[in-house]
N, C-alpha and C positions, 0 to 999 in steps of 0.2 A: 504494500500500500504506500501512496505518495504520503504526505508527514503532515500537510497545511493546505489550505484551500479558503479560500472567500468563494461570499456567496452575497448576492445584493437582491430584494425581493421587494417591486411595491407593493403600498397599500391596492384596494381595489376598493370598489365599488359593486354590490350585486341587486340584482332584481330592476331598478331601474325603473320604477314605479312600473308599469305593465307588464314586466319581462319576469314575472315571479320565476325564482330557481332556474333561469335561461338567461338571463344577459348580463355581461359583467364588462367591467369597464376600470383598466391597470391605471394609475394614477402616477403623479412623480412628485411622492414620496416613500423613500424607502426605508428600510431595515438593511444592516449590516451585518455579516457575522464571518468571524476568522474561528478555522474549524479546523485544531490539531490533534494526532493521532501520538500520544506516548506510549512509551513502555512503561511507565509508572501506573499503576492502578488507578483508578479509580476514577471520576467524571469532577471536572470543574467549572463552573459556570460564573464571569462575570456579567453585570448587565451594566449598561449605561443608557439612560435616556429612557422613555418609557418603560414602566415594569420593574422599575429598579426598585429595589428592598419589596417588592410584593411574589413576585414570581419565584417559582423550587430553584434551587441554586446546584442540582444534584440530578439522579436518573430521573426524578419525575420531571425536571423541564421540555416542554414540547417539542424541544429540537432535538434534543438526546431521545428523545419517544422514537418520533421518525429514522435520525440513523439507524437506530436498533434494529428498530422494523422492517428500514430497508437494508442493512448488511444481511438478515435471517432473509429474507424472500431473494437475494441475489444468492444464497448459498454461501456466502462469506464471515469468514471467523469475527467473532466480535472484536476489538481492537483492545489494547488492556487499558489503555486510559483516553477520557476525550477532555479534551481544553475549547470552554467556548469564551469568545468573546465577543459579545453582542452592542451594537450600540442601535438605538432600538428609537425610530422616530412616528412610526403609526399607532394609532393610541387605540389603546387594547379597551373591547367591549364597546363599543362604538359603530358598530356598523361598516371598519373600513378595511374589515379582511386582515386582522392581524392573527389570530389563527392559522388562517390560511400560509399567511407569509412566513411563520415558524416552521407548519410541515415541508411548504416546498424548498424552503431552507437548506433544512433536515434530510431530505428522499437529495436532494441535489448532491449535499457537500458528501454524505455518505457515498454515493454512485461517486463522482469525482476523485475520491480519495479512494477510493476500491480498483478505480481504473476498469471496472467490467463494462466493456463495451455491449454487450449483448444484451444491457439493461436497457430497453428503447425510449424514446420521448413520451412514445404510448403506455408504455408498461409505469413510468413516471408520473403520468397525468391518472393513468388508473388507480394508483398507488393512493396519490395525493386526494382524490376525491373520495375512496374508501376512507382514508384516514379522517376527513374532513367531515365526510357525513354526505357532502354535494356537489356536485362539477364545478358551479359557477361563478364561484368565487377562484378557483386555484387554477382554472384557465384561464384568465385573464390574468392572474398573476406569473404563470409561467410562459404564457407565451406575447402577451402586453396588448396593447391596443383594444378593442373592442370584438370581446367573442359571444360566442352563440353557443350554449353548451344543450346538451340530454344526453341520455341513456340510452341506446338500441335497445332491441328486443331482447336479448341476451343478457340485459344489465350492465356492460362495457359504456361506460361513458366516451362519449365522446364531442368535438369542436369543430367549430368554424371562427378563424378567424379573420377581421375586417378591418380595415383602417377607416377610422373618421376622419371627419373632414376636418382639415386645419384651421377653421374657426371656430371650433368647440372648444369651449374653456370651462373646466368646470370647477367650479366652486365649493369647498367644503367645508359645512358650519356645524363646528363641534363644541358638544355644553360639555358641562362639567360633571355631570350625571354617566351610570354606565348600564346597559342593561343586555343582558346574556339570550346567546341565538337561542336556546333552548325555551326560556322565559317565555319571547315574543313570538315563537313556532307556535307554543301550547294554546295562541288565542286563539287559532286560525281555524276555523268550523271542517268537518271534513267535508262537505258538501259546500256547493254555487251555486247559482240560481245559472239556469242555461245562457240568458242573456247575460249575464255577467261573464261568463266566461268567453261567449261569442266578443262583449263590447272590449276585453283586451286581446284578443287575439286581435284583433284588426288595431288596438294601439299597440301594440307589438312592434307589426311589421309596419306600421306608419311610422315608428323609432328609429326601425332602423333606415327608412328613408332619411328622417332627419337629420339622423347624426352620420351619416355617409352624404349626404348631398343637397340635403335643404334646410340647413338650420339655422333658419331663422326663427324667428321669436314666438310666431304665432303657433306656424308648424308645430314648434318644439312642445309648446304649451299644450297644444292638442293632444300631443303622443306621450305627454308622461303621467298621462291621465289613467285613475286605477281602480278597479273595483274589487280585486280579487286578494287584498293584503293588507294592505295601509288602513282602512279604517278600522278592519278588528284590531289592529295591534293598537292602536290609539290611546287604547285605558291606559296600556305601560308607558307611554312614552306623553302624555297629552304637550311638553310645554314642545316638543319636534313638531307633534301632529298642527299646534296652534302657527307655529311657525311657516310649516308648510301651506297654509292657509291665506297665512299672511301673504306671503313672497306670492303665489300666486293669484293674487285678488289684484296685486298692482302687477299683474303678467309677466312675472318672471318664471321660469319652469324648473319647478322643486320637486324632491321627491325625499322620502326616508331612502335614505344610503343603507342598504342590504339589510338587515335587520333591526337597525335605529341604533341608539337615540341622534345619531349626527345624519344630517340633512344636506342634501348633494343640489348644487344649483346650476344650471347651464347658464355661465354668462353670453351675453350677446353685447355686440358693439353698443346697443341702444338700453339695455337693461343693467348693467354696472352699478350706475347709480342709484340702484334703486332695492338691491339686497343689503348695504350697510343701514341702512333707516329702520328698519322692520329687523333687524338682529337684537340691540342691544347690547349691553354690557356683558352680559354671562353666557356667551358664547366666543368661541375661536375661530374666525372667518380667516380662509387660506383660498386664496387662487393659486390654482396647481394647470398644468397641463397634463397630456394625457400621455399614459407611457407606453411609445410606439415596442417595445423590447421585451421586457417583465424580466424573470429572472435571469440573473449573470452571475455566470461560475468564471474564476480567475485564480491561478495559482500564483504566488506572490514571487518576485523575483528573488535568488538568492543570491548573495554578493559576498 
């Protein structure tokens, strides 16, 4: 096995107000992690920047899960000691795929330092979404830009990925509040009304018109429109849902960012001005761009 490895992983964005468990969207802001293999026993973990003094510092951390997981599924000896060093910029429970961003960390810098080729992109994406629980977060973080994720008939996840258009900016308004996927999953009724489900598929694919080729303000506002997620979750999250409300009653196109509490906004040339008013003080407003790439493996130069 090689000794060190980096791995760099953004945040995302998933669901995408229509796009329940199908659309996700890599962001640019990332996660860092320098990932070394000792002969000394035992697992080390420091953190810096988000997570730090909250997160396991030993085998329960979510990045030493994943290696694990994947050195046993590659058929590869476990290594006697791991050294992680994280420095950690997407804020955990939040809605921005920072889960995500540890496993595919994790399945990456393991594969990398193993050197096993015959681990493939797909075996990696299947990996990462079992681990995960769901595609649509961890394809868009592994492979960046704007994907399209489900399952075949076999249960194999699988992707399409698209590029947006290069006026898409999205905006992301994080409180201070955290609230766990599992949490906001458990409001979701198992059953929709037929029309409900008919009125997002067709904002679905009107989404992805938009953020590939027409996004503009109006379009956008049209397509992030939802009936199938966002207002059960509502109870958990009301001051996101009140927000989202807000933002788009003066036509800006908001959406709860993948399982809430932070709230994802498309800016547009003509709409900028008009999400700092309607935030307030107790949130963290970040304009980000969109991340054509997602994850990057890199082995450090030695000198």
């Amino acid at each position: 096995m090689s000794s060190t490895v980096q791995v760099r992983v953004p945040a995302t964005s998933a669901n995408l107000g229509p796009g329940y468990d199908t659309l996700g969207l890599a962001l640019s802001l990332h996660d860092e992690v320098e990932v070394t293999l000792t002969e000394e026993p035992g697992v080390a973990v420091t953190v810096e920047g988000e997570g730090a003094g909250e997160v396991d510092l030993g085998e329960g951390h979510l990045i030493v899960k994943a290696m694990r997981t994947t050195f046993a599924r590659m058929g590869v000896p476990q290594p006697a000691g791991i050294r992680l060093r994280c420095r950690n910029r997407i804020p955990h429970a939040r809605g921005l795929g920072s889960s995500s961003a540890a496993v595919c960390a994790g399945i990456l810098g393991a594969r990398a330092l193993a050197g096993v080729t015959r681990f493939s992109d797909d075996q990696v994406f299947a990996l990462a979404a079992e681990m995960e629980g769901h595609p649509d977060n961890v394809a868009p973080c592994l492979a960046g830009g704007l994907t399209v994720a489900w399952c075949d008939h076999t249960g194999v996840p699988r992707m399409v990925k698209l590029a947006p258009d290069e006026r898409i900016r999205p905006v992301v308004v994080v409180p201070s509040t955290r609230l766990s996927t599992e949490a906001a999953r458990g409001l979701l009724p198992k059953d929709v009304p037929h029309k409900d489900a008919s009125f997002n598929a067709g904002r679905a694919a009107l989404l992805i018109a938009a953020l590939t080729r027409r996004p503009d303000r109006e379009v956008l506002l049209a397509a992030t429109e939802d009936r199938l997620h966002q207002a059960y979750r509502a109870p958990a999250m009301p001051e996101s849902a009140h927000l989202v409300e807000r933002l788009r009653a003066v036509g800006v196109p908001a959406v709860v960012s993948g399982a809430g509490p932070a709230v994802l906004a498309f800016s547009t040339s003509d709409s900028q001005d008009l999400i700092a008013p309607e935030v307030g003080n107790d949130w963290h407003i970040q304009q980000m761009d969109v991340d054509p790439v997602g994850a990057n493996v890199q082995f450090p130069e030695t000198r």
